[in-house]
N, C-alpha and C positions, 0 to 999 in steps of 0.2 A: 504494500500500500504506500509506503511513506520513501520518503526522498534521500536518497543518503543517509540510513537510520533513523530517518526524524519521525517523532512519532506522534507528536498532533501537527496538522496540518488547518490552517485558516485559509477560506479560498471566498476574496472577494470579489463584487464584481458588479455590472449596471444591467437595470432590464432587460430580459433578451439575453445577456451577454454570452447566455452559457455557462453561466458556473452552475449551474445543479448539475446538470448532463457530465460536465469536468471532475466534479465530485464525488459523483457516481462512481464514474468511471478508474476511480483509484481505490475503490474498495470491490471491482465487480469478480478477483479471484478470491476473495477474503472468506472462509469455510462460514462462519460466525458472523451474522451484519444486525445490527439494532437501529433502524431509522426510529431517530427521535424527530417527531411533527409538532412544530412550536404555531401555526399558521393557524391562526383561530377561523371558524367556519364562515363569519359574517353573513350579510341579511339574506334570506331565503328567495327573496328574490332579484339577486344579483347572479344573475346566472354565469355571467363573465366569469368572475371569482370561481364558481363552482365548476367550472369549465377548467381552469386552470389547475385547483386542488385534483380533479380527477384524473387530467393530464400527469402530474406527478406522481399520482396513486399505480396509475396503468405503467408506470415506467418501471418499477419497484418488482423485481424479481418474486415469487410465490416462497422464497425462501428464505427470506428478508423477515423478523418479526417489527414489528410497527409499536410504539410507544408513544402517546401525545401529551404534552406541558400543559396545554390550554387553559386549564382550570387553573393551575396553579406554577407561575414562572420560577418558582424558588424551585419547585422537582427538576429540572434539568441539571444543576448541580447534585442534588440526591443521585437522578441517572447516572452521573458522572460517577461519582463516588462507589457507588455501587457494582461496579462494569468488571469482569472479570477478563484477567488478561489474555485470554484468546479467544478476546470480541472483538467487533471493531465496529465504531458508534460512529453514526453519521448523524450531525443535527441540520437541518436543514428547516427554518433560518434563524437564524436572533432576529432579524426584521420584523419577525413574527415574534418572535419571543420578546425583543420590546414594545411592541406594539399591546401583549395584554399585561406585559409591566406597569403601564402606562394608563393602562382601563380605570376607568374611575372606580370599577368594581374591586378592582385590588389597592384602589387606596385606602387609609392614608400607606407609603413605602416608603422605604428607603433605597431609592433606585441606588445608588452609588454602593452601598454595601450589598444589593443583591450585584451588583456587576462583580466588585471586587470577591462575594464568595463563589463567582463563577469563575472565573479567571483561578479563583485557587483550587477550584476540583480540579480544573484541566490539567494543573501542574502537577496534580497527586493521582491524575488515571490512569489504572492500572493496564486498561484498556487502549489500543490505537484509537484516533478520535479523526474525527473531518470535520470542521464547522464551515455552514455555508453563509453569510453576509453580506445585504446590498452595499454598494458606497455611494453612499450619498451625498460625499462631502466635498463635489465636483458641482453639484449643482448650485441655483441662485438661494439666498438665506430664506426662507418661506414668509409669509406677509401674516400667517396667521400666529397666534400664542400656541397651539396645538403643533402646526407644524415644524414649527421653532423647537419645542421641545422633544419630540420624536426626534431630530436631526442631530440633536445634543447629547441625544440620550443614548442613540446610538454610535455617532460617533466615539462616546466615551467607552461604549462597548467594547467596538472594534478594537480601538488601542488599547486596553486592558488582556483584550482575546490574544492581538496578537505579541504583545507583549510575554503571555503566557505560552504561547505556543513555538514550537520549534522550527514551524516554516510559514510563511503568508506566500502565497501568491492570486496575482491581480487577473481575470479574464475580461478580455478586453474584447468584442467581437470575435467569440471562440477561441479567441491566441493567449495562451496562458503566459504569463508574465511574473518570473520569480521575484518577489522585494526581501524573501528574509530566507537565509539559507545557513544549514549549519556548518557547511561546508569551508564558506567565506572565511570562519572564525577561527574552524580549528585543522581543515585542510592546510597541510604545510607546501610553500610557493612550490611551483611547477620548476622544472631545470627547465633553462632556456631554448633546449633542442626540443623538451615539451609541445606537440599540437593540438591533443585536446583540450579544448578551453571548458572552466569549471563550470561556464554560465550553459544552459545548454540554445541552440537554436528554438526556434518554436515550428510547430508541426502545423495543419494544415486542418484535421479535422477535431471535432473537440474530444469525442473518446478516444480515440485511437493517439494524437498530438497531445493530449492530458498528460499522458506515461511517457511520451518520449523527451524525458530529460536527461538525454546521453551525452551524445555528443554530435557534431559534425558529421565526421565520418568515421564513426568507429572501424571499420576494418582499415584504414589508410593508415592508421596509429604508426610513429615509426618509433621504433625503442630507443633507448639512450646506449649511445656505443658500448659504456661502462660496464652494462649489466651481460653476463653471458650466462648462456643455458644451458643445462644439462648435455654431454656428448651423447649423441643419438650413436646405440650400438646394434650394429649388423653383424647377428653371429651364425654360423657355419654349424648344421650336425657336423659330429665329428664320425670319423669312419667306420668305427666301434664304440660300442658301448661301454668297452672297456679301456677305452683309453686314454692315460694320464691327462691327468688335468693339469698340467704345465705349458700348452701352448696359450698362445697370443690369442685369444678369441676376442679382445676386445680393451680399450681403452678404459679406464678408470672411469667414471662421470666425477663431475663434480658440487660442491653441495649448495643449496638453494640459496644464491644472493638477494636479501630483503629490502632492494631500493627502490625509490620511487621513478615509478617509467613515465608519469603524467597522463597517462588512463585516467582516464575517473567513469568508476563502476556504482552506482546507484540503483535504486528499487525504479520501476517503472517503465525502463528500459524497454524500447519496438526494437526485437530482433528479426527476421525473417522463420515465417511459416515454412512446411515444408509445403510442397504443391497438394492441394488439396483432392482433385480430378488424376491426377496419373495415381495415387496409391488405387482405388477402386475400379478406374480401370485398367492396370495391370493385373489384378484377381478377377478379373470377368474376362481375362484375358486366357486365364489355367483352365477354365473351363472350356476352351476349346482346342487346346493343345491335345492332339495325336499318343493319347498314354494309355496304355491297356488295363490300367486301376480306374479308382476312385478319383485320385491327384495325388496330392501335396499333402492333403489332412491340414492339421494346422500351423503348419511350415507356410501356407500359403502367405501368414501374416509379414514374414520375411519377407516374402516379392512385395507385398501392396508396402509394408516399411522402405524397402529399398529403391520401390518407385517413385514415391513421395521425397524421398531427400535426393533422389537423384533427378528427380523434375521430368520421367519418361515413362512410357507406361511400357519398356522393355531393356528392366535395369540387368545392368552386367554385375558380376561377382567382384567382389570388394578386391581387387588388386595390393593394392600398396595399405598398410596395416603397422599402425605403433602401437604399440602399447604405453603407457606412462604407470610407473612404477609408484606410488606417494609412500616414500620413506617416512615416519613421525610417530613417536611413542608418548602416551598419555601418562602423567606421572598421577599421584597417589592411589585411590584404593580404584582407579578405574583400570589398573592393569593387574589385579590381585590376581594370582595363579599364573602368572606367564612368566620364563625362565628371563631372568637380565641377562638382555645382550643380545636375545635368539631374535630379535626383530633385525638388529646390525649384519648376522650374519647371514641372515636370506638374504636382504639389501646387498652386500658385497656379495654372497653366492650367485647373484643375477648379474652385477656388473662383470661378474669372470666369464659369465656364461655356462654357468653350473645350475643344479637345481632345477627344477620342474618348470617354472615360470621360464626361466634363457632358453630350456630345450624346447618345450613345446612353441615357443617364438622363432626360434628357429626350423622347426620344422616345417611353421605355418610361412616361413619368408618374412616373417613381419620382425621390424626393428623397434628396439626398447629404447626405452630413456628410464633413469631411474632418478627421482627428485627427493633429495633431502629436505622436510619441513621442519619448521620451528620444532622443538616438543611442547608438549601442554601443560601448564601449572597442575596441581592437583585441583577439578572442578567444584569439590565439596568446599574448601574452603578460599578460593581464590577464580578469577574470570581462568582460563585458559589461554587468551592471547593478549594484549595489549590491542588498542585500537587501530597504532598503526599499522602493527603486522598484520593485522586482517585485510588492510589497506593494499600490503605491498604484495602477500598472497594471493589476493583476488587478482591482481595487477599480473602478478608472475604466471597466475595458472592460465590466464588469459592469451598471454605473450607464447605458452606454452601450446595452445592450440593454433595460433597462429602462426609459428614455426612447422607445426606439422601442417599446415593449408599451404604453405608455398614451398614445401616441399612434395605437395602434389598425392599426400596420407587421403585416403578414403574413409578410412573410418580409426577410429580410435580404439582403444580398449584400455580401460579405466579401472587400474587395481589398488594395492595398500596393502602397506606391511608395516604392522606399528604395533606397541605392547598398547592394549584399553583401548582402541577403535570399534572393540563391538559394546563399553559401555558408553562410549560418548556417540555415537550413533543414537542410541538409547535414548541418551539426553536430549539430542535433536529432537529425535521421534516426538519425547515427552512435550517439548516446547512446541514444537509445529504443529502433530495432530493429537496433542490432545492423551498419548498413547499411558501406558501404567508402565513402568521401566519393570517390573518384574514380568511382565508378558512380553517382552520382547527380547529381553536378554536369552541368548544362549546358554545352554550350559559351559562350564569349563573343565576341559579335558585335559590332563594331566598327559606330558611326553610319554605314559607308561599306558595313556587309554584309557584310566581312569575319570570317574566325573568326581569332582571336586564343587561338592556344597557348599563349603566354608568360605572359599573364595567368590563361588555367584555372588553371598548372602552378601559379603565384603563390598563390591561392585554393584548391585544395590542400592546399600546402603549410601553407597556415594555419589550415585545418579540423584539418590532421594534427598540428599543433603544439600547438592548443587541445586536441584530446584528450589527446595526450600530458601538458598539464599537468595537466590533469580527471581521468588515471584514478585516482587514490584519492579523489577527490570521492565522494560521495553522487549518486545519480541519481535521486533527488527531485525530482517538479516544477518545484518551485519554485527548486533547485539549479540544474536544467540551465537555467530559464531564465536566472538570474543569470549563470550563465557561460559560457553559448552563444547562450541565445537573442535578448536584448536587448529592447529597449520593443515594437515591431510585434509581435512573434512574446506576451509577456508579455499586451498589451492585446487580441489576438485572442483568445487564450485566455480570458482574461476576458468578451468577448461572447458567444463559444461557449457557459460556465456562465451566463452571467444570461439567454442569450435558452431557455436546455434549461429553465432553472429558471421562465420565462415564457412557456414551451412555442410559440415563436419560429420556425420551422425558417429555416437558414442555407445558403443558394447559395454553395460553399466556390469558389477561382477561384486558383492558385497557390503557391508555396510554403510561403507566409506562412499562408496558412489551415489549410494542411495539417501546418504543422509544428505547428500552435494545436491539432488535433487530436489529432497524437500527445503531445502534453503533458496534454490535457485526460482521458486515460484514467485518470491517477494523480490524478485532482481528484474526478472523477465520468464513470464510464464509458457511463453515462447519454447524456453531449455527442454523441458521433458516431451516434447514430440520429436525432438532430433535423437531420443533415448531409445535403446533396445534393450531388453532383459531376456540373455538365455537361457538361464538356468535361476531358480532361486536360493539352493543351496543347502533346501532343510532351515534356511537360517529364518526364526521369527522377525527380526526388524526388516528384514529383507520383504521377506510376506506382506508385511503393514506397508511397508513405505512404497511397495510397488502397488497394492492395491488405492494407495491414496492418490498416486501420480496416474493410475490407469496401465500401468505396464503391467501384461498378461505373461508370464512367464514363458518359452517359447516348450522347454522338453522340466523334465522332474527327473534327474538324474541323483540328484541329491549330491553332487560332488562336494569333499572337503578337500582341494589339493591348493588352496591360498588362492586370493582377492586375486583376479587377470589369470591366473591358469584354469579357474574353470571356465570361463568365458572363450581360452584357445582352447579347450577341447573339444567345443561346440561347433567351433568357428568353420573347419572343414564343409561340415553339415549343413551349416549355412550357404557357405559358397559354392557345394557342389547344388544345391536347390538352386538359388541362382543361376547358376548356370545351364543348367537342365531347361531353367521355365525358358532362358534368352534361346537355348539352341532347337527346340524341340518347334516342329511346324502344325500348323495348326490341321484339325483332324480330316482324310480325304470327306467326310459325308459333311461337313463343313465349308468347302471348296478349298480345302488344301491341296498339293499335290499330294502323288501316292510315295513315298519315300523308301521305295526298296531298293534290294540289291540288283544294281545294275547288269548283273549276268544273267535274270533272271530275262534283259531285255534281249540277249544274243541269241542267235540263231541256232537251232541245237546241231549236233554237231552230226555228219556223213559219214566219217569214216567208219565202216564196216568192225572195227575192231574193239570200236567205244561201248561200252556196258552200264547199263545202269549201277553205279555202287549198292543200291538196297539192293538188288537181288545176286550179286554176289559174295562169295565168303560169306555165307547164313551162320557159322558157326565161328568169326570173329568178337574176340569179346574188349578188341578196342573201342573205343569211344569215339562215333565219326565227330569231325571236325573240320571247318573249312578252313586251311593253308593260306596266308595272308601273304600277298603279293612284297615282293622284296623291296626295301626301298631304293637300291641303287643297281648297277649293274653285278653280276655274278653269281652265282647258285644260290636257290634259295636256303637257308638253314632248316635242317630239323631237328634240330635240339631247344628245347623249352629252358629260356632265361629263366632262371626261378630266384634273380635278386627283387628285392622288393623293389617297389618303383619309389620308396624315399629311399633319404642319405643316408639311413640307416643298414648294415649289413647285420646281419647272423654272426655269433663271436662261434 
């Protein structure tokens, strides 16, 4: 909802202007919406009026609950006060709300103390907030006593409102116009080689240009020379499976520099849809393809995915494939039961090109990057990141998808290897939907197989403590990640927006992606349709957070082989589908051609000496089979290669 973390938001504006539609429009992903209605009914026979109140009523989603002040203007602070933090309150207007301030019927008041204990709920709700207000203080001073005072009264409003609130901004003829930003105050200056500017352009239509407070051009971003990224590794099966792990399969990477590139990533963010018409009609396209089954079953969802981000309704198999590795361990009780150190050593086990994750990456062709994150405070008693680092993480993982887009990656795949990423996932879950952190948590298995109670109970405890301290926090983005979600969870989120915003689609593979998800709704809601889910893993937060974002799990293999290796073990399956629906022609009773084998078309052959094969040798117990033409000149072989067709050989 809110701009840069900010979490009330004041949106003024003049008749017409479009600020309700504006206002709307910044709560319209929000799970939890409370329209407070301050606009009293007036005369029964003003039908204008009553025109306009229904106009506003029919705009209101059936899933909106409705609250009205009318009777009584002091309740809209109650409202306030009362809001529980994964709500998100729209009031729309004070114009209305001063106007029965101001009823003789609520006199005698004290207007100025009922403004100033509205201004102080705002500052204490617990809940995101939207205040909608005319401004009136553009026009001529009224000639009347009545209108004079309305004009005062609300003016004194507004400045108290926005005094109290964290962002104002003005619509002006549908063009939203920021005047308070919190960005201004505590965003540190841009480096000079910097080009996105912190103010953003303005957009064109009101809902859709309401959110777009990005940038310019966000894909055009150029980095600061200074900062360098992770060495992308290209590794090689090796010849045997048995073979020393002493060669060169790969360069060291290097570990996550935390500076500022002059990105600026904010809630509200227009990034590009995938195409809406090629996903469906590439799956009405399986049903006339030449297959002697059913089809696809629901593999299909793979082509109608892969049409849509690829903008065609006859997508090809994902060629070129990274993986990004999120190195980052959670300290206190959210990593109880996990060996110190064993997250460092798959992290360098993968830079060598050892381990499950390097091999399976190499066998799929697809090249790693492995990224060093901040680590995390302990979340029960401390936020997890600092503000800035969440700043320079979202920046980096951003920078990070966008190095794979101009090196020409297709798709991503999106893993984690950190000590406590499946309780801080947890914690996400808890803060975004609402979730119970002991129905999400996994259990914890001991290097020996074991499950291990004492340490879930541990983990827990410390999800439960971290909220306890968070719940008068703000549930902003970029809030939860500071104090739950940490570097991994921060930097994923960040690939998610640069690779939506590079139209990238990302193979999501465990917690860590999935919590980068449910964060990335209040960024740009945009991110989770560029999302794939192959597997879900057995894992509960996985479960919840894919059914929250709408990813359908593709297969239920239940893998546990670590974040990004079960997503490559899928990955074949996927691209041989792909490739099947592109190559495969559509069915002869359809007007396809007929697609056989071409000798079927020759002339049968004269020579007197030629036999049918079935009716000779009746008591062969070889296996007939048709002899494949040679590919170069020289006798054909008969001996059956029996090396596998990967770089893998038989020890």
């Amino acid at each position: 909802m809110s701009v840069d973390g900010w979490n009330t938001v004041l949106v003024l504006g003049g008749i017409r202007s479009g600020k309700s539609e504006f206002a709307e429009s910044l709560v319209t992903d929000a799970p939890v919406v409370r329209y407070v209605a301050t606009a009293p009914e007036g005369d029964p026979e003003d039908t204008e009026w009553a025109t306009r109140l229904a106009a506003h009523r029919a705009r209101r989603p059936g899933s909106w609950t409705t609250e009205e002040t009318t009777e009584d203007p002091r309740r809209l602070a109650d409202v306030l006060e009362s809001a529980e933090p994964n709500e998100m309150v729209l009031v729309d207007d004070l114009g209305g709300w001063v106007t029965v301030l101001l009823d003789p019927d609520h006199q005698p008041a004290d207007d100025v103390a009922t403004i100033a204990e509205l201004a102080e709920a705002i500052r204490g709700c617990a809940a995101r907030v939207v205040l909608v207000s005319p401004e009136v203080g553009l026009s001529l001073v009224p000639t009347t006593p009545l209108g004079r005072a309305f004009t005062d009264a609300l003016g004194a409003a507004n400045r108290a409102v926005a005094d109290a609130c964290d962002a104002v901004v003005l619509v002006v003829a549908g063009q939203p116009v920021w005047l308070k930003s919190v960005a201004t105050a505590t965003e540190p200056a841009a480096p000079a080689t910097a080009t996105a500017p912190a103010v953003p352009a303005t957009a064109t239509a009101p809902t859709a240009a309401a959110t777009a407070q990005v940038v310019a051009s966000l894909a055009d971003i150029e980095p600061t020379p200074e900062v360098q990224l992770p060495d992308v590794l290209t590794h090689t099966p090796p010849a045997a499976p048995a073979q020393e792990p002493g060669n060169a399969w790969a360069a060291p990477t290097m570990a996550l520099p935390m500076v500022s590139t002059g990105l600026v990533i904010q809630p509200g963010m227009e990034l590009p849809m995938p195409d809406e018409y090629a996903g469906p009609q590439a799956v009405d396209r399986l049903a006339t393809l030449d297959v002697p089954g059913a089809g696809l079953g629901v593999l299909d969802r793979v082509v109608g995915f892969a049409a849509a981000t690829q903008g065609t309704s006859i997508p090809a198999a994902w060629g070129s494939v990274r993986v990004l590795l999120l190195h980052g361990d959670h300290a206190g009780g959210a990593s109880a039961g996990t060996v110190a150190g064993e997250s460092a050593r798959r992290a360098a086990q993968a830079r060598a090109g050892r381990g499950v994750l390097a091999r399976l990456a190499a066998e799929s062709g697809a090249s790693l990057q492995v990224v060093d994150t901040p680590a995390a405070a302990p979340i029960e008693d401390q936020p997890a990141l600092a503000p800035e680092q969440v700043e320079s993480a979202l920046r980096y993982g951003w920078r990070l998808a966008e190095q794979a887009a101009d090196a020409g990656v297709q798709l991503l795949v999106l893993g984690a290897c950190g000590a406590g990423t499946e309780a801080a996932a947890a914690a996400v879950l808890a803060a975004t939907a609402g979730a119970e952190p002991p129905a999400v948590l996994g259990r914890v298995i001991t290097e020996s197989g074991e499950i291990d109670d004492a340490a879930w109970m541990v983990r827990c405890a410390a999800v439960r403590d971290a909220l306890h301290r968070t719940r008068r926090s703000s549930r902003g983005a970029k809030d939860i990640l500071a104090e739950l979600g940490g570097g991994d969870v921060a930097v994923a989120t960040g690939v998610l927006l640069g690779a939506t915003a590079r139209r990238v689609p990302v193979l999501l593979d465990g917690p860590v992606g999935l919590a980068a998800g449910m964060v990335s709704r209040d960024l740009a809601g945009q991110a989770r349709h560029w999302c794939l889910l192959a597997d879900h893993g057995g894992h509960p937060a996985v479960r919840l957070a894919a059914d929250v974002l709408g990813l359908t799990p593709l297969l239920d293999l239940r893998l546990d082989l670590g974040e990004g290796a079960n997503a490559l073990v899928a990955l074949p399956l996927l691209r041989s589908v792909l490739a099947l629906s592109a190559a495969l022609p559509v069915h002869p009773s359809l007007g396809g051609t007929d697609d056989t084998d071409p000798a079927a078309d020759e002339p049968e052959s004269t020579d007197p000496s030629y036999a049918d094969p079935d009716l000779t040798e009746p008591d062969s117990t070889e296996p007939d089979f048709v002899e494949p033409e040679p590919a170069g000149p020289g006798p054909a072989s008969t001996e059956v290669d029996e090396q596998p067709a990967s770089g893998w050989r038989a020890g």
